[in-house]
C-alpha positions in Angstrom: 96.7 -31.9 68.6 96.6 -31.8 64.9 99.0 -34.3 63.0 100.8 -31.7 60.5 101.2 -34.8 57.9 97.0 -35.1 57.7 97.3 -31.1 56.6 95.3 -29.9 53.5 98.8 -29.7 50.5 98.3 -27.1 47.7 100.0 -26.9 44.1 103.1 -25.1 45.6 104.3 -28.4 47.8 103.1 -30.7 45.0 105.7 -29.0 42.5 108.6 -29.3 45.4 107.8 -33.2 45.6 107.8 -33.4 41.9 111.1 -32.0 42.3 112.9 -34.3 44.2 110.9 -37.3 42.1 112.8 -36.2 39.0 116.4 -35.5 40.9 115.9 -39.1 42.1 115.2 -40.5 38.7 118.3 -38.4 37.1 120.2 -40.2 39.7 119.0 -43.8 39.0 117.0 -43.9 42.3 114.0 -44.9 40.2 112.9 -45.8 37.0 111.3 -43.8 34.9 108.1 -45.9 34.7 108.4 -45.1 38.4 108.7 -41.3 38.3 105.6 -41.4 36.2 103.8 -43.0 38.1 105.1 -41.4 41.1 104.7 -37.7 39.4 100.5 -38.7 38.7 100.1 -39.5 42.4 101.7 -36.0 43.6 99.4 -33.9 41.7 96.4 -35.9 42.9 97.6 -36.0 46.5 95.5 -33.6 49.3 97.4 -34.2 52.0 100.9 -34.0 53.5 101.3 -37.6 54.2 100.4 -38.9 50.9 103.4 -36.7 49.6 105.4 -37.7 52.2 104.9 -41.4 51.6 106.0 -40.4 48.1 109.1 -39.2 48.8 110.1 -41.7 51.8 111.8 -44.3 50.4 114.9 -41.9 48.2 117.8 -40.7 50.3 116.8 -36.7 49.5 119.7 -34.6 49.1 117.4 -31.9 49.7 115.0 -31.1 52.8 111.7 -33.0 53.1 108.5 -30.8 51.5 107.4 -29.8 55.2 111.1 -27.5 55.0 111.3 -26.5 51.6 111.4 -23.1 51.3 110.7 -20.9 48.1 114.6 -20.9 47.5 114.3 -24.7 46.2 112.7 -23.2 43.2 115.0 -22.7 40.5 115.3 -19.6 38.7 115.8 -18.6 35.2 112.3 -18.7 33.5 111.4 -16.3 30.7 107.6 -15.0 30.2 106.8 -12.0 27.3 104.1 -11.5 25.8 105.1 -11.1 21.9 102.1 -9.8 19.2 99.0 -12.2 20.5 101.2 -14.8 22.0 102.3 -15.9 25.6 105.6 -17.4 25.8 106.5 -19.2 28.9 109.8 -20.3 28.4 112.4 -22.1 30.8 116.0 -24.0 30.3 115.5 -25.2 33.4 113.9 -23.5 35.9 110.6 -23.1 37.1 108.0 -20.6 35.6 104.2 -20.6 36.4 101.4 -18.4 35.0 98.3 -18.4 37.4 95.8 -16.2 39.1 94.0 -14.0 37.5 95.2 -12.6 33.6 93.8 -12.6 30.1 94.5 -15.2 27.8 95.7 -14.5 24.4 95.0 -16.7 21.5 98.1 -18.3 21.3 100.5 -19.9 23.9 104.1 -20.7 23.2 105.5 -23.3 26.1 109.2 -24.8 25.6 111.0 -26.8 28.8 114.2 -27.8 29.0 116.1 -30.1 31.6 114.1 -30.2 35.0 112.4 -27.4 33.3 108.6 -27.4 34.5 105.9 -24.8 33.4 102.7 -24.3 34.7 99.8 -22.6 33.4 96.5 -22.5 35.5 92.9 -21.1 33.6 91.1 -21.5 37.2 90.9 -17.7 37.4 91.8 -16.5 33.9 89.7 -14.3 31.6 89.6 -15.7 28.5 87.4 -14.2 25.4 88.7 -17.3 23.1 86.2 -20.1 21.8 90.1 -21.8 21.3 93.4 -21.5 22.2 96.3 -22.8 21.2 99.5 -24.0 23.4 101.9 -25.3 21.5 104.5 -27.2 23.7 108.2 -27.9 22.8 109.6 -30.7 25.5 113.2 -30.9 24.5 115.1 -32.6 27.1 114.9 -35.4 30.4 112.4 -34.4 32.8 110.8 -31.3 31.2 107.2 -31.1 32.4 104.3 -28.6 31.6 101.5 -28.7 34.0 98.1 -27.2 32.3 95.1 -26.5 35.0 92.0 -25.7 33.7 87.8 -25.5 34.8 85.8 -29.0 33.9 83.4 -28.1 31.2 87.0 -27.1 29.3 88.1 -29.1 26.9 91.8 -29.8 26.1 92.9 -31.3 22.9 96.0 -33.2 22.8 95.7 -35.7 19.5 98.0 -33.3 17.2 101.0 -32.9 20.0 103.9 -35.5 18.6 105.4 -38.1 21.3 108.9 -39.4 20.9 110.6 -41.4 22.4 110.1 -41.5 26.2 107.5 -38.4 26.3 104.1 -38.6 27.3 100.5 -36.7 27.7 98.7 -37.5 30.8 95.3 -36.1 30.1 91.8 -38.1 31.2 89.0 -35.4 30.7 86.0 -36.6 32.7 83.2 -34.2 31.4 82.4 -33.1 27.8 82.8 -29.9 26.2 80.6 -27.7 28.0 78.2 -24.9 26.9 80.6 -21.9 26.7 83.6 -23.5 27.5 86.7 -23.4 25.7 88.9 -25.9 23.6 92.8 -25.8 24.8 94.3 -27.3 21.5 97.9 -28.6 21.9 100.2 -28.9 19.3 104.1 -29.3 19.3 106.6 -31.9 20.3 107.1 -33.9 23.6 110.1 -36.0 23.3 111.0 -37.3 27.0 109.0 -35.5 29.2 105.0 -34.8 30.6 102.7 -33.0 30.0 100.2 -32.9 32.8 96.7 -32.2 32.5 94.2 -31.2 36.0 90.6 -30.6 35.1 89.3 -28.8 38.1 85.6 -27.5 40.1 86.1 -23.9 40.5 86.7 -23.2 44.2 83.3 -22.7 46.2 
């Protein structure tokens, strides 16, 4: 019989683990050093166990991620498209732009408290040499997730940290021929941005 804790995890039980890292840390269960650290694991984890080794020392006020259902995600995100830009917007909920669309030139990304917004260029069509994200992080535990091919390149040298916010971004692979720059600018004051450079799936 197969153990369900060595199961393949994908992005969607990831985010619910990230989840209870950051309730956790709002509660003093962990430090914040700790929730980073923690947070980096979870989106490099593959299986259920790794997540659930995450997760096993905090008394969870919500299910384990084997139970979670989609009604742990919060609602209340915001996306329009206004002119040539994107905006993915959320107070502090949830909002995720992924599969297959067209990117515009310009992206406009703010998250709130426990805010978290996710944007994945695996499967996007984008006509753009460049593209620009800029990213507002305005409160504790905001985090923006960006998921894109290796050969892309992501810029992060003019985004502003203050105080306790961060950009986790360790690009492997050069600029490829054709690929495209993702040039951050904006503000991150005490939350993450997350970077995942990916192989396209086979």
């Amino acid at each position: 019989m197969t153990d369900h804790r060595e199961l393949r995890v994908g992005d969607r039980d990831r985010d619910k683990v990230v989840e209870i890292l950051r309730e956790a840390a709002g509660e003093g269960y962990i430090s914040l050093d700790e929730l980073t650290e923690r947070i980096d694991r979870t989106y490099t984890a593959r299986t259920r166990r790794e997540l659930d080794d995450l997760v096993a020392d905090l008394p969870q006020a919500a299910p384990p991620p084997a139970m979670m259902g989609a009604g742990a995600v919060r609602a209340g995100p915001v996306e329009a498209y206004t002119g040539d830009r994107l905006e993915l917007h959320t107070g502090g909920g949830r909002v995720v732009r992924t599969g297959r669309w067209t990117v515009p030139p310009r992206i406009s990304v703010r998250a709130g408290r426990w805010g978290t917004v996710k944007i994945d260029f695996m499967a996007a069509d984008c006509p753009h040499a460049e593209v620009l994200v800029d990213v507002q992080i305005t409160s504790w535990f905001g985090d923006v997730v960006i998921i894109v091919p290796h050969g892309w390149w992501v810029r992060d040298d003019e985004v502003v940290r203050r105080w306790l916010g961060a950009v986790h971004n360790r690009r492997r692979v050069p600029l490829a021929p054709g690929g495209v720059t993702v040039r951050l600018v904006g503000t991150v004051r005490t939350g993450d941005v997350w970077v995942r450079y990916r192989r396209p799936a086979t």
